[in-house]
Structures are given as structure tokens and as C-alpha cells.
C-alpha positions as CSV (number, residue, x, y, z in Angstrom):
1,X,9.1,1.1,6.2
2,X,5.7,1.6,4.9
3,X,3.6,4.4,5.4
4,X,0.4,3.9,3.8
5,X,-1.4,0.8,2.6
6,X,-4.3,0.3,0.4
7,X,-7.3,-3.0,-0.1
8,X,-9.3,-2.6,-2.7
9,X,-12.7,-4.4,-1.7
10,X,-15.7,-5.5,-3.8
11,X,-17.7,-6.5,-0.6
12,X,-17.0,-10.3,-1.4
13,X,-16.1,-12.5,1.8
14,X,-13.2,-13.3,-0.4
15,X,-11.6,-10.2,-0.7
16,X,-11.9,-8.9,2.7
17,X,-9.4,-12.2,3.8
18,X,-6.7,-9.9,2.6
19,X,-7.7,-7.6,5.7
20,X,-6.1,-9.4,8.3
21,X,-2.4,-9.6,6.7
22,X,-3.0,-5.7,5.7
23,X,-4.2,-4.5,9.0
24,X,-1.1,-6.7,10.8
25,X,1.6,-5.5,8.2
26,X,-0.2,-1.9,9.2
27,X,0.3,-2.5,12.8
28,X,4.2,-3.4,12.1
29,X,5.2,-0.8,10.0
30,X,3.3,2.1,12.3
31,X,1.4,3.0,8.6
32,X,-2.1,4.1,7.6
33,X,-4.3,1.7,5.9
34,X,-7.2,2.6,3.4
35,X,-9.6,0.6,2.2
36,X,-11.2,1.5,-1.4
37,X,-14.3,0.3,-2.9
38,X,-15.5,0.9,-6.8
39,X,-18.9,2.4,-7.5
40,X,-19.9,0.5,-10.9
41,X,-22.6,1.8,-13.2
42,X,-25.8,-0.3,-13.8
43,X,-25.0,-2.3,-17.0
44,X,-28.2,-1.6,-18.2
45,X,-31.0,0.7,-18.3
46,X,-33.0,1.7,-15.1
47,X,-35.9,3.7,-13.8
48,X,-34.7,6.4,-11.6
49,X,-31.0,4.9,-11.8
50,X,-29.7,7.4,-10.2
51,X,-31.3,7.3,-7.2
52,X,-30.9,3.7,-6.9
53,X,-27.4,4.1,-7.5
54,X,-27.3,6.7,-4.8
55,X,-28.5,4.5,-2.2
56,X,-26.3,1.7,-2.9
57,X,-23.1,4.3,-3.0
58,X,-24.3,5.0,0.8
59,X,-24.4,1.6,2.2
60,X,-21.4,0.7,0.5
61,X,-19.5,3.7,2.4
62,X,-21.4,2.8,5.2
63,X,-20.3,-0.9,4.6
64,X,-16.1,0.5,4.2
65,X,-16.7,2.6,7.5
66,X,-18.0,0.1,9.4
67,X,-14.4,-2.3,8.2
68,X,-12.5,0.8,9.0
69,X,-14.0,0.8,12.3
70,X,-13.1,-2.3,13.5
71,X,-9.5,-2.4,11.7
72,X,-8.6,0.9,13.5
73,X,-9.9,-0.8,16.6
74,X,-8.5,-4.2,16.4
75,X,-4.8,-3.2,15.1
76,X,-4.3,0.7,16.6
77,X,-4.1,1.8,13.6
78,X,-5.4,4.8,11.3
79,X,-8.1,3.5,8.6
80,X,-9.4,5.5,6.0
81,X,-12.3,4.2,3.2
82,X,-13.3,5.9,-0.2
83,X,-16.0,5.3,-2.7
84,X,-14.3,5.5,-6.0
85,X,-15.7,5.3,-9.5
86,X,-15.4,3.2,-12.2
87,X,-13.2,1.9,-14.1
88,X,-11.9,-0.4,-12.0
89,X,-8.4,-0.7,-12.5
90,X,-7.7,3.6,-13.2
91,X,-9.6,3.8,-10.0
92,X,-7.4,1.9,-7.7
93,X,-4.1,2.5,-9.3
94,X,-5.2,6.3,-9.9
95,X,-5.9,6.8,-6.4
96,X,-2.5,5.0,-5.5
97,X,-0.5,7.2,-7.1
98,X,-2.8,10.6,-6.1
99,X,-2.3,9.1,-2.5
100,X,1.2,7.9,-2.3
101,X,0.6,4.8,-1.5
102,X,3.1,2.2,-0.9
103,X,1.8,-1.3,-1.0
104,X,-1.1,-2.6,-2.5
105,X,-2.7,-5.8,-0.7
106,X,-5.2,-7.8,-2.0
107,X,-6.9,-11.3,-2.6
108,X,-5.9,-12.8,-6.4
109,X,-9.9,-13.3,-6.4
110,X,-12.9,-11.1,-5.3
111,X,-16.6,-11.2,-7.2
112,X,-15.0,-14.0,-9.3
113,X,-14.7,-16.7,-6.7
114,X,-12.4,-19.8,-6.6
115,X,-13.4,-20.8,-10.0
116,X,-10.4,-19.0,-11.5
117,X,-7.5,-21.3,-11.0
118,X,-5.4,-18.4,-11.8
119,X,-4.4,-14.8,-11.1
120,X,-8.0,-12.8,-10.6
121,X,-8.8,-10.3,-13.4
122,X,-8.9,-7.2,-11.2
123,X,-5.6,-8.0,-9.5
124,X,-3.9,-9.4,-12.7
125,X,-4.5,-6.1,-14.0
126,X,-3.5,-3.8,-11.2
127,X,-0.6,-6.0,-10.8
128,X,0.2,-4.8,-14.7
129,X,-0.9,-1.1,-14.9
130,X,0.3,-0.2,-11.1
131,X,3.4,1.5,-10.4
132,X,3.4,0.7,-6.7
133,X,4.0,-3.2,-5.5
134,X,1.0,-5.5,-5.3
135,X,1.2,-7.9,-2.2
136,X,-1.3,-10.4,-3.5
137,X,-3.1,-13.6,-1.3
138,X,-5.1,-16.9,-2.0
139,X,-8.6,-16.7,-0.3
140,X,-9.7,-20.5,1.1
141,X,-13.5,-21.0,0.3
142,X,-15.2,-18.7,3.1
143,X,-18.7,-19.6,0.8
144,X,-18.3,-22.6,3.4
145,X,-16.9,-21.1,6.4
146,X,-18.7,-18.1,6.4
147,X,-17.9,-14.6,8.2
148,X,-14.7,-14.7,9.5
149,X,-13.7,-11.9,13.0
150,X,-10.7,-9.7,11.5
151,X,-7.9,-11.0,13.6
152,X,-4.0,-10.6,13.4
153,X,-2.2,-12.6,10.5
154,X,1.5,-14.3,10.7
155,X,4.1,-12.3,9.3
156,X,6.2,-13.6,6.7
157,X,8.5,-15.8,8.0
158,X,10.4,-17.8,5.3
159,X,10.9,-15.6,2.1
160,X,11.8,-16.5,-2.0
161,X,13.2,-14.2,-4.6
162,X,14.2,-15.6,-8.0
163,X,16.6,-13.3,-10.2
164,X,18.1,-13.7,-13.1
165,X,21.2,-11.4,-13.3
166,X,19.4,-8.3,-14.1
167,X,19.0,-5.2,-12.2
168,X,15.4,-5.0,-13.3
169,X,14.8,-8.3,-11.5
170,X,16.8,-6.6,-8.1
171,X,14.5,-4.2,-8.5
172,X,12.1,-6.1,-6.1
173,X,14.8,-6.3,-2.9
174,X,14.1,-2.9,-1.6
175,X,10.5,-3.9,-1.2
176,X,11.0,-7.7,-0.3
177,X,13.3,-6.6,2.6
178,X,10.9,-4.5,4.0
179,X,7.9,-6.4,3.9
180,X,10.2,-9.2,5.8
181,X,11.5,-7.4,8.7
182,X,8.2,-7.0,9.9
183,X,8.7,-10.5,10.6
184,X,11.8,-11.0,11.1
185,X,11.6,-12.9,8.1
186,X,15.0,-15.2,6.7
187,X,15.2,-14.9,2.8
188,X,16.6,-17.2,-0.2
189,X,18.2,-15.7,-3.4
190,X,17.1,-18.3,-5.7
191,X,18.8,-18.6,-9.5
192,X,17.4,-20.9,-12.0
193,X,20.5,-22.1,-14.2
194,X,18.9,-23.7,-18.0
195,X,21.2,-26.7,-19.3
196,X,23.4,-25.7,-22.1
197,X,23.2,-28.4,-25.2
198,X,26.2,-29.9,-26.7
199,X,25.2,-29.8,-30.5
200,X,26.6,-32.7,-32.0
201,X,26.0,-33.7,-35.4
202,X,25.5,-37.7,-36.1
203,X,26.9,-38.1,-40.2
204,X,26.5,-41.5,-39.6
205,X,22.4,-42.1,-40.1
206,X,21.4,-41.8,-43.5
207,X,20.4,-38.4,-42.9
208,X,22.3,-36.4,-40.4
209,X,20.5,-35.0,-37.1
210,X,21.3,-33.0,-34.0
211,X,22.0,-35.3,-31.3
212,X,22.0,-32.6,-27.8
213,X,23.7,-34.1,-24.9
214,X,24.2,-32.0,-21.8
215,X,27.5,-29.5,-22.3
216,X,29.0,-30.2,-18.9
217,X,31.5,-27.6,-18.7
218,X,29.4,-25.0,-20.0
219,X,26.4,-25.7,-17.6
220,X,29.0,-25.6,-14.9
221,X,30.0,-22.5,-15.7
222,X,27.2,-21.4,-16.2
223,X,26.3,-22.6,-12.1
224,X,29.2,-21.6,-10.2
225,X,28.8,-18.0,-12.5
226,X,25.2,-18.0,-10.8
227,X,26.8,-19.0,-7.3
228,X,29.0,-16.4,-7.5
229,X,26.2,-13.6,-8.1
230,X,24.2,-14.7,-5.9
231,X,26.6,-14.5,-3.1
232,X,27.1,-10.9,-4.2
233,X,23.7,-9.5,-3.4
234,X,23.5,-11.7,-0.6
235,X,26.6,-10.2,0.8
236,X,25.3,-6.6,0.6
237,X,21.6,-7.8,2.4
238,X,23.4,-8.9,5.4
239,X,25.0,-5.6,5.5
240,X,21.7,-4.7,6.2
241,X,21.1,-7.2,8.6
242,X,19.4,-9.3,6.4
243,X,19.7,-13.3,7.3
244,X,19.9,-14.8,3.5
245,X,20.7,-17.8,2.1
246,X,21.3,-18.2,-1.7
247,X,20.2,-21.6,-3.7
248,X,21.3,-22.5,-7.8
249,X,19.4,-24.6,-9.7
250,X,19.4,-26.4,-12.9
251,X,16.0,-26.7,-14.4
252,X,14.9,-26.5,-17.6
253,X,11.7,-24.7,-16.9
254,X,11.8,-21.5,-14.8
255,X,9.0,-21.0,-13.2
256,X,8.2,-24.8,-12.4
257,X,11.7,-24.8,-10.8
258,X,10.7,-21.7,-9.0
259,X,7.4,-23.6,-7.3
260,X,9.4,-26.7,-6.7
261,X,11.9,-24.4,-4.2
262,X,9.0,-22.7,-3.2
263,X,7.1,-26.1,-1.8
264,X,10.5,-27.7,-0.8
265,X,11.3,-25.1,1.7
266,X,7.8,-24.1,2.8
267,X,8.2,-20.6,1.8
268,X,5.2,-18.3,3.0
269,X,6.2,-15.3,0.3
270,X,7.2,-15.2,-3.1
271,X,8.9,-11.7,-4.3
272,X,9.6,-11.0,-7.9
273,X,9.4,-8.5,-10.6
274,X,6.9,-9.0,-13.5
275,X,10.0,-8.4,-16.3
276,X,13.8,-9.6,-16.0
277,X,16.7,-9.5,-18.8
278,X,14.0,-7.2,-20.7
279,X,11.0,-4.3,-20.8
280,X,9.8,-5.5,-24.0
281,X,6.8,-7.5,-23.0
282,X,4.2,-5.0,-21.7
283,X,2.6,-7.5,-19.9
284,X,3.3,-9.7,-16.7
285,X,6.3,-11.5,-17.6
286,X,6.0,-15.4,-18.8
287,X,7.8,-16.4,-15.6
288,X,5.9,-14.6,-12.9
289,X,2.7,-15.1,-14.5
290,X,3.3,-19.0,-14.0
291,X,4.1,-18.5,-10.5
292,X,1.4,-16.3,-10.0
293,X,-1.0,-18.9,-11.4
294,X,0.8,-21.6,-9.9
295,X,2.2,-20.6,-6.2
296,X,-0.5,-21.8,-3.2
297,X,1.6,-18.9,-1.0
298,X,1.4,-15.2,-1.0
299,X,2.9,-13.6,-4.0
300,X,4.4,-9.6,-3.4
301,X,4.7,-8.2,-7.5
302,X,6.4,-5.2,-8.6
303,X,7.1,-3.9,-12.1
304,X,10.7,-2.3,-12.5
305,X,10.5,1.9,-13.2
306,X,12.1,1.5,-16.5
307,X,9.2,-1.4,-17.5
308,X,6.6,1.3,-16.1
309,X,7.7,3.9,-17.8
310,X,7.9,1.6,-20.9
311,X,4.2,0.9,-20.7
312,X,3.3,3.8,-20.5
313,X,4.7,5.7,-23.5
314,X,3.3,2.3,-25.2
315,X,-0.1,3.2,-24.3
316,X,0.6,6.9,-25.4
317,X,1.9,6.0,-28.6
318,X,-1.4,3.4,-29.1
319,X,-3.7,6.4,-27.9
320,X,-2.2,8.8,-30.5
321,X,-2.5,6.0,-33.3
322,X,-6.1,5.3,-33.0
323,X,-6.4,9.0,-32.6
324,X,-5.1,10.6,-35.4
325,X,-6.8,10.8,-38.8
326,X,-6.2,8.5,-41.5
């Protein structure tokens, strides 16, 4: 279970939506929830900058007390708050690893509103640089609703994890198991099968092409291979006590395929890992990056140890480049 959760805020109406689901996944694991703000540096010269910036450091501590206040009231449960300073991103993931957190729960847009059709800068980039998974939620358009009261969210009740075959891509299980059984939640292995071509060769055009029928057997194979895995790691969830379901599909396109399932069975969470068969892209992973931009549910993102650990001696090795003499 988890012990310790952490919202990063921007005092936006948008971010704090991601309160509700925090303080009720708080409530069912028995952890402590901490809410974390960034103190950012005027982008341009002030008179007596520093005081100003004092004063605004005080109401926004007074403005994550306050929060904390009514979370630990409304939920029974233990709420911290923290000023932190900039940069954004090393603050939050910094203090999430100095802390121990275990989850990091968020809305995919804060100060940039609902103009960004996709994945929100600061929580792209946690999502990339943290080594902790990022439970991530679509605001709705509180510019128009206004001020919400910080009630209890629905747990997750219907639960989708696409793998590939790879134990980097199992790596998100753990971590999708527990976030369900706060709700009891029923879970789908989901397995996106590509068509294998036939390559045939037409000699009788006056000059030859590639003509690339389906390769029935192959793809077949290729399916009941799939079926067969899946049912593996389905079999050792319900050892847990897990109630899974597993689901092939043939699809030509990954990630569409993956929001297709997604809408057709009214899934309210999305787990995946940002990297599959491979740790060479530093980055979020082609796949989950469509998802991300494309799902309407919540999305919970984790990067595998090994793609962590990756990134980091990648930044290293960049660092000691740019440092060293010519």
C-alpha cells in the first residue's frame, strides 16, 4: 500500500481538481499526503524584489496550509505543505525522492489551462525525470464552474494495462494493483498484436512491386503467442486476488488500438510504463505519449528502474561533455 502521496500545486483551480482523488486514494491506503508548491523568481527586474517575493512566499504557504487544513479534515488524514524553490521539475521530483514518496498525483494541466490538447509541460516532465509513478488527471473547465468544495472521488473501478512481452512494460503491475484495490478495481491485460505482411513479389507488371497481403498463419501465431502470455501474468494476479481479464488485438497502430479498448470498455485508468521492448529512447515512449495525449481517463505512468537509471547516466555523460575543455 502507499504510504505517502505528493500534489504539486501552482494555485490554479485546475490543479487543485487532482485533490479530491489524492485525498480519497490517501484515505484508502491509511497514507500521508503532501501538498508542494514552487516559489518562482521574478522573470525580470524589481524594486525591492526581495521583499515582494517574501510576501508572496507567505501567502502561498498560508494558501497550502489552509488546503492542508481542510484535506486533513475532510479525509482523516495527515497533510503536510512545503514551499519549494525553483526549478520546477528538480523541485518536485527532488523532494520526492528526499521524502520517499510513493505516488505522484497531479492534473496533466495547471497555469497552462485547457488550451494544451496534450500532456501539460510540468507533468510531461515529471512524468520523464521522476523515478516514482505519476498518477496523472484531466481537469474539466472550472474557469466556468468556479470553486469547487474538496469532496471524496470514485476509486478506480475498471482498470487497462497494455504490455508488450517485456518485463520493462510489467514493470507497472506492482503499482497498478495497488492503486486498484483501493477500489476493488477488475483489470484487463491488454496486447496489441501488428499484422505480419506476406511479401509477394508481382514479375508480371512491367516493373516488379511488392504486393503485401495479410500472412495468416504468421499473424495467428503471432495472436494465440500473445493469448498465451497474457494468460500467464493473469494467472499469477489472481493468485493475488486480483479479478483480471486479458484481451488480444490486432491493430496496426498501438496506441490508437490502446484508446479504442480504452472507450469500448469504459475504463476509468490507464496503467503503463513510458518504455517497453527497449531503454533507448530517454524520453516518454512513442506509445504512451499518444495515450497520454489522447486518453479522456486518468492515466498512472511509471518509468522502469533500468530506463531510470539509463537517463540518468545519459544526463551525466551530457553534463561531462559540455563540461570538459575542448
Amino acid at each position: 500500500m502507499y504510504k505517502k502521496l505528493l500534489v504539486p500545486l501552482d494555485a490554479s483551480l485546475f490543479a487543485e481538481q487532482a485533490l479530491p482523488l489524492a485525498g480519497t486514494i490517501a484515505g484508502a491506503c491509511h497514507a500521508d499526503l503532501e501538498l508542494v508548491l514552487v516559489h518562482e523568481s521574478f522573470p525580470f527586474a524589481l524594486h525591492d524584489a526581495a521583499i515582494v517575493s517574501d510576501a508572496i512566499r507567505v501567502r502561498q504557504n498560508d494558501y497550502l496550509e489552509s488546503l492542508a487544513r481542510t484535506l486533513s479534515q475532510g479525509f482523516g488524514i495527515h497533510v503536510g505543505s512545503i514551499v519549494l524553490d525553483e526549478p520546477v521539475v528538480d523541485a518536485i521530483c527532488n523532494h520526492a525522492r528526499k521524502t520517499h514518496a510513493d505516488l505522484i498525483v497531479m492534473t496533466t494541466h495547471g497555469r497552462t489551462g485547457l488550451s494544451r490538447a496534450w500532456l501539460g509541460s510540468v507533468a510531461d516532465a515529471v512524468t520523464r525525470h521522476g523515478r516514482i509513478p505519476v498518477l496523472t488527471q484531466r481537469p474539466r473547465d472550472v474557469a466556468v464552474e468556479g470553486k469547487e468544495t474538496i469532496v471524496s472521488s470514485d476509486l478506480f473501478d475498471r482498470v487497462l494495462i497494455p504490455l508488450d512481452g517485456s518485463p520493462a512494460a510489467e514493470a507497472i503491475l506492482n503499482d497498478a494493483v495497488e492503486i486498484g484495490r483501493c477500489g476493488k478495481a477488475r483489470y484487463t491485460l491488454l496486447r496489441i498484436v501488428r499484422p505480419v505482411p506476406l511479401v509477394v513479389m508481382d514479375y508480371s507488371l512491367p516493373q516488379a512491386y511488392p504486393i503485401m497481403p495479410l500472412d495468416v498463419e504468421a499473424t495467428n501465431l503471432l495472436t494465440l503467442e500473445a493469448g498465451a502470455y497474457l494468460s500467464s501474468v493473469a494467472d499469477s494476479l489472481k493468485r493475488r486476488g486480483v479479478v483480471v481479464g486479458t484481451r488480444v488485438e490486432m491493430a496496426e497502430h498501438p496506441a490508437r488500438a490502446i484508446l479504442d479498448v480504452a472507450r469500448a470498455k469504459q475504463v476509468d485508468l490507464v496503467a503503463m510504463t513510458t518504455h517497453g521492448r527497449g531503454a533507448s529512447r530517454l524520453i516518454v515512449g512513442s506509445v504512451a505519449d499518444k495515450v497520454l495525449r489522447g486518453s479522456t481517463c486518468a492515466m498512472l505512468v511509471d518509468r522502469p528502474a533500468a530506463v531510470a537509471s539509463a537517463a540518468a547516466e545519459a544526463v551525466e555523460l551530457t553534463e561531462g561533455a559540455v563540461l570538459s575543455p575542448a
